[in-house]
ROTI-535539 format. One record per residue (C-alpha): residue number from 1; residue in three letters; x, y, z. Coordinates in steps of 0.02 Angstrom, whole numbers, plus 32768, in hexadecimal, padded with zeros to 4 digits. Layout:
// ROTI-535539
+-----+------+------+------+------+
|  nr | rest |    u |    v |    w |
+-----+------+------+------+------+
| NUM |  ala |    X |    Y |    Z |
...
+-----+------+------+------+------+
This chain:
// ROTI-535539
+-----+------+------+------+------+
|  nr | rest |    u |    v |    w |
+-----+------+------+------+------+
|   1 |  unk | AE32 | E517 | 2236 |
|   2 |  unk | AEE9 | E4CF | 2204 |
|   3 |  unk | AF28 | E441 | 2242 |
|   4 |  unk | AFC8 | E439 | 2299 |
|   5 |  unk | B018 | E38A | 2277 |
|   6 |  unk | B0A6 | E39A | 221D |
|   7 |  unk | B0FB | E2EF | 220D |
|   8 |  unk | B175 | E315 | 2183 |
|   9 |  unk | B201 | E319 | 2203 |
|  10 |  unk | B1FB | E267 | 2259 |
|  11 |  unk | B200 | E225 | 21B9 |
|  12 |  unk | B2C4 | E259 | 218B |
|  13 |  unk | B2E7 | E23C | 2245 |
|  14 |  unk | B2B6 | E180 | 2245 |
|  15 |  unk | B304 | E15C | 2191 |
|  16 |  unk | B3C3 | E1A4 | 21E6 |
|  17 |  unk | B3A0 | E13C | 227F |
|  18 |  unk | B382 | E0A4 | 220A |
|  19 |  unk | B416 | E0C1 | 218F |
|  20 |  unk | B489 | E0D2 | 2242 |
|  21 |  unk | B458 | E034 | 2288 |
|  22 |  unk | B47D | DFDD | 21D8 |
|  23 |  unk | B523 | E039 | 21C6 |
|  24 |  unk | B54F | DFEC | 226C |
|  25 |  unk | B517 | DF32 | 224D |
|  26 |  unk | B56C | DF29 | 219C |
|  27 |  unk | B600 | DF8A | 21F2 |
|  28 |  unk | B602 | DEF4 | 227E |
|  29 |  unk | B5E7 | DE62 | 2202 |
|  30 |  unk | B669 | DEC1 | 218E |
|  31 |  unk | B6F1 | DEAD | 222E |
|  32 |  unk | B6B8 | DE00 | 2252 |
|  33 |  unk | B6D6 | DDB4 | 21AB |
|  34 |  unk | B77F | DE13 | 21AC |
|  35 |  unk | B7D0 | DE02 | 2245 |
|  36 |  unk | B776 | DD6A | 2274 |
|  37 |  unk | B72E | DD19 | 2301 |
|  38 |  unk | B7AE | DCF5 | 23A4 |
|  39 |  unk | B7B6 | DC34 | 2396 |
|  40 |  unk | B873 | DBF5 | 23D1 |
|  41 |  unk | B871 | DC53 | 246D |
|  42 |  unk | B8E0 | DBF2 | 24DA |
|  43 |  unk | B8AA | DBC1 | 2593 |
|  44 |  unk | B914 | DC07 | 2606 |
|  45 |  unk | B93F | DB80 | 2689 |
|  46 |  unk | B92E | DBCC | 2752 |
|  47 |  unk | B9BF | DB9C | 27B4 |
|  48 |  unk | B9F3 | DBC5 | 2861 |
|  49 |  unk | BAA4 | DBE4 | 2892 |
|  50 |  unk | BB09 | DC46 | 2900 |
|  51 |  unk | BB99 | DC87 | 2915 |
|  52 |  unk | BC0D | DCD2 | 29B4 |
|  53 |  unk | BCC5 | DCD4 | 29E2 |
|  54 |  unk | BCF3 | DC61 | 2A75 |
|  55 |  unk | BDAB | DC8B | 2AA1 |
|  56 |  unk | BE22 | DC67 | 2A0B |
|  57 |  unk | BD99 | DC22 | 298F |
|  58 |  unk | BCF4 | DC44 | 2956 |
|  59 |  unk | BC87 | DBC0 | 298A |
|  60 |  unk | BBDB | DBAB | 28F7 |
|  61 |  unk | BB40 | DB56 | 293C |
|  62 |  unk | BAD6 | DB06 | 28CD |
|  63 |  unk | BA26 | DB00 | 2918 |
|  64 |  unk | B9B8 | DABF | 2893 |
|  65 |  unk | B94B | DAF0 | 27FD |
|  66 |  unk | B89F | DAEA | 27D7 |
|  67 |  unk | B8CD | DAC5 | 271F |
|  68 |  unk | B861 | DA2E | 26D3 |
|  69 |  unk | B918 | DA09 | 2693 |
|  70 |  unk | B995 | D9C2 | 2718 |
|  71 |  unk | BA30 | D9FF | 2732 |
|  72 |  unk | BABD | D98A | 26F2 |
|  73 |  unk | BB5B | D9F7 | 270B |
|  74 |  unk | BB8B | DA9D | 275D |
|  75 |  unk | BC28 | DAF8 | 272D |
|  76 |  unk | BC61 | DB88 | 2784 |
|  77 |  unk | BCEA | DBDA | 2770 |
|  78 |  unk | BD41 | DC8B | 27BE |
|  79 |  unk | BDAD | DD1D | 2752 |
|  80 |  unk | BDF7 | DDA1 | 2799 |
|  81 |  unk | BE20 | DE2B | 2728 |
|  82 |  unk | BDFF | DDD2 | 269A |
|  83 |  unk | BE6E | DD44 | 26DC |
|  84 |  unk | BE40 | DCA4 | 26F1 |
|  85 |  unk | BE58 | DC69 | 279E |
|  86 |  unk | BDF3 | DBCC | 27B6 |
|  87 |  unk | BD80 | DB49 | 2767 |
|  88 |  unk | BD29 | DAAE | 27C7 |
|  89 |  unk | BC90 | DA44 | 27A7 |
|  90 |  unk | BBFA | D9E7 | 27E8 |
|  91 |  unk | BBAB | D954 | 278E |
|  92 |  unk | BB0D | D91F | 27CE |
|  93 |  unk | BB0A | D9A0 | 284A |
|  94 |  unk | BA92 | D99F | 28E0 |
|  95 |  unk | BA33 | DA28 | 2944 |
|  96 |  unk | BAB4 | DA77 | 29B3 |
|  97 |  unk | BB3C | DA43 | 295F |
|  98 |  unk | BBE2 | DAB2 | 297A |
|  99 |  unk | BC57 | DACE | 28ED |
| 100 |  unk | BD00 | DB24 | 2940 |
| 101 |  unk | BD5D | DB7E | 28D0 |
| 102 |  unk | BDFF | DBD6 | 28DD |
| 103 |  unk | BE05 | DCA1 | 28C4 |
| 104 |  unk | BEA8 | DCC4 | 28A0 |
| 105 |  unk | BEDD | DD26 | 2938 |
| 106 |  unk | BE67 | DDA9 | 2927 |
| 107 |  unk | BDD6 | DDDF | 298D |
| 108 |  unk | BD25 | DDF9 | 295C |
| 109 |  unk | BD77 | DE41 | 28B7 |
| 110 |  unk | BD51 | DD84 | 284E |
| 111 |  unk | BCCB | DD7B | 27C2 |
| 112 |  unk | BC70 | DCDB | 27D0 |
| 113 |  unk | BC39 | DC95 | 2743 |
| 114 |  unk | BBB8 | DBFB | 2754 |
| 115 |  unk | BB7F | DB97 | 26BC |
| 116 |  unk | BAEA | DAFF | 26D3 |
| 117 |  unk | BAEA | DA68 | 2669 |
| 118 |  unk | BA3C | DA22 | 2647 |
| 119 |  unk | BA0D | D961 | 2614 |
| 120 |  unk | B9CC | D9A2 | 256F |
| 121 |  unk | BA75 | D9DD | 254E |
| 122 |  unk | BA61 | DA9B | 2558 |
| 123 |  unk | BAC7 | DB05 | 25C4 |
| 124 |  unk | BAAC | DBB5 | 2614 |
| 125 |  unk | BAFF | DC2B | 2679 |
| 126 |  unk | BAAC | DC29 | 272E |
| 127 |  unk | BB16 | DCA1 | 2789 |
| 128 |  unk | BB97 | DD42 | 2747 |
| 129 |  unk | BBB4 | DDBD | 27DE |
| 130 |  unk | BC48 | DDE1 | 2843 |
| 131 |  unk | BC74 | DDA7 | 28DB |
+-----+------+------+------+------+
């Protein structure tokens, strides 16, 4: 009687298997080495502030941040079709804190444009929408 096992077929089957899973880990180290490793990702800094328009000005609440960074300065300032309307500031500012700012006679039509100042000196915009 013959025997059935015919094995010649896993053989080929394993060896492409193998020679996929290599392609793929030198194709991996390969991208690695040239586009590098992500290393100077910057921290983006979480600040809250809002925004709403209280009669003839826009009134900006700071209300805190959960930044390891404090908050040294907040500028905001308000552009209306690509005009600049208004500018004020906030040194040291506190939870709660209101910064009024004037809209230039329009309403709910003002970009507001919010920029944080941190103690190590970095700045970033907290705030962009239209009020």
């Amino acid at each position: 009687m013959k025997s059935l096992n015919n094995e010649e077929a896993t053989t080929p089957v394993i060896g492409v298997i193998l020679m996929v899973a290599v392609t793929m880990i030198l194709a991996a180290v390969i991208g690695v080495y040239v586009f590098g490793l992500p290393q100077d990702i910057d921290n983006t800094k979480i600040v809250a502030v809002s925004a709403k328009q209280v009669g003839d000005q826009i009134q900006v609440t700071y209300m805190g941040s959960s930044s390891s960074n404090k908050v040294v300065k907040i500028n905001a300032s308000t552009y209306n079709g690509g005009v600049y309307n208004d500018s004020e500031e906030l040194v040291d500012p506190e939870k709660g804190q209101i910064l009024p700012l004037l809209n230039g006679g329009t309403n709910n039509l003002d970009q507001v444009v919010v920029v944080a100042t941190f103690d190590d000196g970095t700045s970033q915009v907290v705030y962009d929408e239209v009020v």
